[in-house]
C-alpha atoms as one frame of an Amber mdcrd trajectory, in Angstrom:
protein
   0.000   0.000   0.000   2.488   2.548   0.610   1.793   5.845   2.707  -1.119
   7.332   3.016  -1.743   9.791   0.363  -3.530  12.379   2.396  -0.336  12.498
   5.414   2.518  12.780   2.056  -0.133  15.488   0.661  -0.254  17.365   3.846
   3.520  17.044   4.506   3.726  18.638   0.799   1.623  21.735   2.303   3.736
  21.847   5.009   6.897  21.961   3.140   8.139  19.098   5.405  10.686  17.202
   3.807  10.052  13.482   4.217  11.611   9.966   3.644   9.708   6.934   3.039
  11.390   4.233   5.511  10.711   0.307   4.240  10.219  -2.247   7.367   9.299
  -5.740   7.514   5.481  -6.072   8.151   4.531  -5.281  11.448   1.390  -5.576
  13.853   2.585  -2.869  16.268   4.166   0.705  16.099   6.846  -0.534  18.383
   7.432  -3.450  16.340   7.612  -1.036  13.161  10.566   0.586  15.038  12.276
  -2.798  15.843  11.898  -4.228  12.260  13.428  -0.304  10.748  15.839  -0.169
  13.001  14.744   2.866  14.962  14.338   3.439  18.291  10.663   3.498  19.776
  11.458   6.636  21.328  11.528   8.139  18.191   8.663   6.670  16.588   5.767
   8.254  16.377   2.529   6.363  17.388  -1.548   7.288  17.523  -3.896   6.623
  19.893  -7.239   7.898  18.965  -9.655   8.685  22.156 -12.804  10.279  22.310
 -14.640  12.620  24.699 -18.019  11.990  25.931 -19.343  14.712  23.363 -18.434
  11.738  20.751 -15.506  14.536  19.448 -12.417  12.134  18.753  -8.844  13.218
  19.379  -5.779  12.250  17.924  -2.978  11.747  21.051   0.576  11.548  19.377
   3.068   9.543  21.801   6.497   7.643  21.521   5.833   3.915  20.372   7.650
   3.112  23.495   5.221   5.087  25.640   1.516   4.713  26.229  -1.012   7.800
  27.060  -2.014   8.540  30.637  -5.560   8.679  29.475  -6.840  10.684  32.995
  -3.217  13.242  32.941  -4.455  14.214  29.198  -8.350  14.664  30.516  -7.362
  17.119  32.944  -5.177  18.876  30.757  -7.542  19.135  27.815 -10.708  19.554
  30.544 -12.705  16.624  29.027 -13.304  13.142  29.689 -11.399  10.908  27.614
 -11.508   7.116  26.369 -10.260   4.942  24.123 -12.121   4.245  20.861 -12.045
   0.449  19.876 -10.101   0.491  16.411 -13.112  -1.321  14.236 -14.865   2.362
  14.616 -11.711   3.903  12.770 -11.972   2.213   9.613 -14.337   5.532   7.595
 -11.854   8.267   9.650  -8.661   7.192   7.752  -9.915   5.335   4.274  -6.619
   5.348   2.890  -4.766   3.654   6.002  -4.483   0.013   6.824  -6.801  -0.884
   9.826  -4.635  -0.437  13.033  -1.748   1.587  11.185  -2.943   5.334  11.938
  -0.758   7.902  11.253   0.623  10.588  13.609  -1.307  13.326  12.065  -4.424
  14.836  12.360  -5.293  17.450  10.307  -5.672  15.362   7.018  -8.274  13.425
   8.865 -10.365  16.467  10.796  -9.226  15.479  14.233  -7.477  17.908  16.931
  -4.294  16.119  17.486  -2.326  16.420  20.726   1.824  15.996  20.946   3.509
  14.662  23.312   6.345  17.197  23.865   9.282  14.108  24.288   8.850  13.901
  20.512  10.276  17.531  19.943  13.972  16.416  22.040  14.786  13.796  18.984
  16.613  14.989  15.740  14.915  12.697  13.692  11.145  11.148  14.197   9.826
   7.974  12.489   5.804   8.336  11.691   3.361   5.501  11.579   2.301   6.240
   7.502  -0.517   4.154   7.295   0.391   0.724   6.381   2.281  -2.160   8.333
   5.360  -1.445   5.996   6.951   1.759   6.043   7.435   4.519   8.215   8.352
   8.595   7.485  11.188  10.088   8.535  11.125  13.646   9.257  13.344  15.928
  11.004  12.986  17.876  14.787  12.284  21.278  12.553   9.639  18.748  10.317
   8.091  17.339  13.568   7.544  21.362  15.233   6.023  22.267  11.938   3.484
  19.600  12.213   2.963  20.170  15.688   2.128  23.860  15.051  -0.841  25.528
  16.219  -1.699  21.755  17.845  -2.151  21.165  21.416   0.949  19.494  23.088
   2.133  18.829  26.642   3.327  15.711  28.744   0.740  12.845  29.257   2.587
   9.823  28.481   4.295   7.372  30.317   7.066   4.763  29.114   4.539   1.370
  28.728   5.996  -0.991  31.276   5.218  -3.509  28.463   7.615  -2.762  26.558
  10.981  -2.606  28.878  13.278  -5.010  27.859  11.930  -9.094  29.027  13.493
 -10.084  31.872  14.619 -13.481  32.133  14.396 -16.180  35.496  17.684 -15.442
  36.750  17.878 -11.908  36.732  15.510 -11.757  39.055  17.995 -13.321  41.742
Protein backbone atom coordinates (compact mmCIF):
# COMPACT_ATOMS: atom_id res chain seq x y z
CA UNK A 1 0.00 0.00 0.00
CA UNK A 2 2.49 2.55 0.61
CA UNK A 3 1.79 5.85 2.71
CA UNK A 4 -1.12 7.33 3.02
CA UNK A 5 -1.74 9.79 0.36
CA UNK A 6 -3.53 12.38 2.40
CA UNK A 7 -0.34 12.50 5.41
CA UNK A 8 2.52 12.78 2.06
CA UNK A 9 -0.13 15.49 0.66
CA UNK A 10 -0.25 17.37 3.85
CA UNK A 11 3.52 17.04 4.51
CA UNK A 12 3.73 18.64 0.80
CA UNK A 13 1.62 21.74 2.30
CA UNK A 14 3.74 21.85 5.01
CA UNK A 15 6.90 21.96 3.14
CA UNK A 16 8.14 19.10 5.40
CA UNK A 17 10.69 17.20 3.81
CA UNK A 18 10.05 13.48 4.22
CA UNK A 19 11.61 9.97 3.64
CA UNK A 20 9.71 6.93 3.04
CA UNK A 21 11.39 4.23 5.51
CA UNK A 22 10.71 0.31 4.24
CA UNK A 23 10.22 -2.25 7.37
CA UNK A 24 9.30 -5.74 7.51
CA UNK A 25 5.48 -6.07 8.15
CA UNK A 26 4.53 -5.28 11.45
CA UNK A 27 1.39 -5.58 13.85
CA UNK A 28 2.59 -2.87 16.27
CA UNK A 29 4.17 0.70 16.10
CA UNK A 30 6.85 -0.53 18.38
CA UNK A 31 7.43 -3.45 16.34
CA UNK A 32 7.61 -1.04 13.16
CA UNK A 33 10.57 0.59 15.04
CA UNK A 34 12.28 -2.80 15.84
CA UNK A 35 11.90 -4.23 12.26
CA UNK A 36 13.43 -0.30 10.75
CA UNK A 37 15.84 -0.17 13.00
CA UNK A 38 14.74 2.87 14.96
CA UNK A 39 14.34 3.44 18.29
CA UNK A 40 10.66 3.50 19.78
CA UNK A 41 11.46 6.64 21.33
CA UNK A 42 11.53 8.14 18.19
CA UNK A 43 8.66 6.67 16.59
CA UNK A 44 5.77 8.25 16.38
CA UNK A 45 2.53 6.36 17.39
CA UNK A 46 -1.55 7.29 17.52
CA UNK A 47 -3.90 6.62 19.89
CA UNK A 48 -7.24 7.90 18.96
CA UNK A 49 -9.66 8.69 22.16
CA UNK A 50 -12.80 10.28 22.31
CA UNK A 51 -14.64 12.62 24.70
CA UNK A 52 -18.02 11.99 25.93
CA UNK A 53 -19.34 14.71 23.36
CA UNK A 54 -18.43 11.74 20.75
CA UNK A 55 -15.51 14.54 19.45
CA UNK A 56 -12.42 12.13 18.75
CA UNK A 57 -8.84 13.22 19.38
CA UNK A 58 -5.78 12.25 17.92
CA UNK A 59 -2.98 11.75 21.05
CA UNK A 60 0.58 11.55 19.38
CA UNK A 61 3.07 9.54 21.80
CA UNK A 62 6.50 7.64 21.52
CA UNK A 63 5.83 3.92 20.37
CA UNK A 64 7.65 3.11 23.50
CA UNK A 65 5.22 5.09 25.64
CA UNK A 66 1.52 4.71 26.23
CA UNK A 67 -1.01 7.80 27.06
CA UNK A 68 -2.01 8.54 30.64
CA UNK A 69 -5.56 8.68 29.47
CA UNK A 70 -6.84 10.68 33.00
CA UNK A 71 -3.22 13.24 32.94
CA UNK A 72 -4.46 14.21 29.20
CA UNK A 73 -8.35 14.66 30.52
CA UNK A 74 -7.36 17.12 32.94
CA UNK A 75 -5.18 18.88 30.76
CA UNK A 76 -7.54 19.14 27.82
CA UNK A 77 -10.71 19.55 30.54
CA UNK A 78 -12.70 16.62 29.03
CA UNK A 79 -13.30 13.14 29.69
CA UNK A 80 -11.40 10.91 27.61
CA UNK A 81 -11.51 7.12 26.37
CA UNK A 82 -10.26 4.94 24.12
CA UNK A 83 -12.12 4.25 20.86
CA UNK A 84 -12.04 0.45 19.88
CA UNK A 85 -10.10 0.49 16.41
CA UNK A 86 -13.11 -1.32 14.24
CA UNK A 87 -14.86 2.36 14.62
CA UNK A 88 -11.71 3.90 12.77
CA UNK A 89 -11.97 2.21 9.61
CA UNK A 90 -14.34 5.53 7.60
CA UNK A 91 -11.85 8.27 9.65
CA UNK A 92 -8.66 7.19 7.75
CA UNK A 93 -9.92 5.34 4.27
CA UNK A 94 -6.62 5.35 2.89
CA UNK A 95 -4.77 3.65 6.00
CA UNK A 96 -4.48 0.01 6.82
CA UNK A 97 -6.80 -0.88 9.83
CA UNK A 98 -4.63 -0.44 13.03
CA UNK A 99 -1.75 1.59 11.18
CA UNK A 100 -2.94 5.33 11.94
CA UNK A 101 -0.76 7.90 11.25
CA UNK A 102 0.62 10.59 13.61
CA UNK A 103 -1.31 13.33 12.07
CA UNK A 104 -4.42 14.84 12.36
CA UNK A 105 -5.29 17.45 10.31
CA UNK A 106 -5.67 15.36 7.02
CA UNK A 107 -8.27 13.43 8.87
CA UNK A 108 -10.36 16.47 10.80
CA UNK A 109 -9.23 15.48 14.23
CA UNK A 110 -7.48 17.91 16.93
CA UNK A 111 -4.29 16.12 17.49
CA UNK A 112 -2.33 16.42 20.73
CA UNK A 113 1.82 16.00 20.95
CA UNK A 114 3.51 14.66 23.31
CA UNK A 115 6.34 17.20 23.86
CA UNK A 116 9.28 14.11 24.29
CA UNK A 117 8.85 13.90 20.51
CA UNK A 118 10.28 17.53 19.94
CA UNK A 119 13.97 16.42 22.04
CA UNK A 120 14.79 13.80 18.98
CA UNK A 121 16.61 14.99 15.74
CA UNK A 122 14.92 12.70 13.69
CA UNK A 123 11.15 11.15 14.20
CA UNK A 124 9.83 7.97 12.49
CA UNK A 125 5.80 8.34 11.69
CA UNK A 126 3.36 5.50 11.58
CA UNK A 127 2.30 6.24 7.50
CA UNK A 128 -0.52 4.15 7.29
CA UNK A 129 0.39 0.72 6.38
CA UNK A 130 2.28 -2.16 8.33
CA UNK A 131 5.36 -1.45 6.00
CA UNK A 132 6.95 1.76 6.04
CA UNK A 133 7.43 4.52 8.22
CA UNK A 134 8.35 8.60 7.48
CA UNK A 135 11.19 10.09 8.54
CA UNK A 136 11.12 13.65 9.26
CA UNK A 137 13.34 15.93 11.00
CA UNK A 138 12.99 17.88 14.79
CA UNK A 139 12.28 21.28 12.55
CA UNK A 140 9.64 18.75 10.32
CA UNK A 141 8.09 17.34 13.57
CA UNK A 142 7.54 21.36 15.23
CA UNK A 143 6.02 22.27 11.94
CA UNK A 144 3.48 19.60 12.21
CA UNK A 145 2.96 20.17 15.69
CA UNK A 146 2.13 23.86 15.05
CA UNK A 147 -0.84 25.53 16.22
CA UNK A 148 -1.70 21.75 17.84
CA UNK A 149 -2.15 21.17 21.42
CA UNK A 150 0.95 19.49 23.09
CA UNK A 151 2.13 18.83 26.64
CA UNK A 152 3.33 15.71 28.74
CA UNK A 153 0.74 12.85 29.26
CA UNK A 154 2.59 9.82 28.48
CA UNK A 155 4.29 7.37 30.32
CA UNK A 156 7.07 4.76 29.11
CA UNK A 157 4.54 1.37 28.73
CA UNK A 158 6.00 -0.99 31.28
CA UNK A 159 5.22 -3.51 28.46
CA UNK A 160 7.62 -2.76 26.56
CA UNK A 161 10.98 -2.61 28.88
CA UNK A 162 13.28 -5.01 27.86
CA UNK A 163 11.93 -9.09 29.03
CA UNK A 164 13.49 -10.08 31.87
CA UNK A 165 14.62 -13.48 32.13
CA UNK A 166 14.40 -16.18 35.50
CA UNK A 167 17.68 -15.44 36.75
CA UNK A 168 17.88 -11.91 36.73
CA UNK A 169 15.51 -11.76 39.06
CA UNK A 170 17.99 -13.32 41.74
Amino acid sequence: MGAAIKVIDYLDSLGVQYQLVPHAHSQSSIQSATNAGVPARQTAKSVVLEDNEGRRILAVVPAANRVVIQKLSDQLKRELHLIPESKLKGQFSDCELGAVPPVGKPYNLMAVYEDDLCKEDHIYLEAGDHEHLIRISRNGMQALMANQAHGHFSATSVANEKPRRAWDWQ
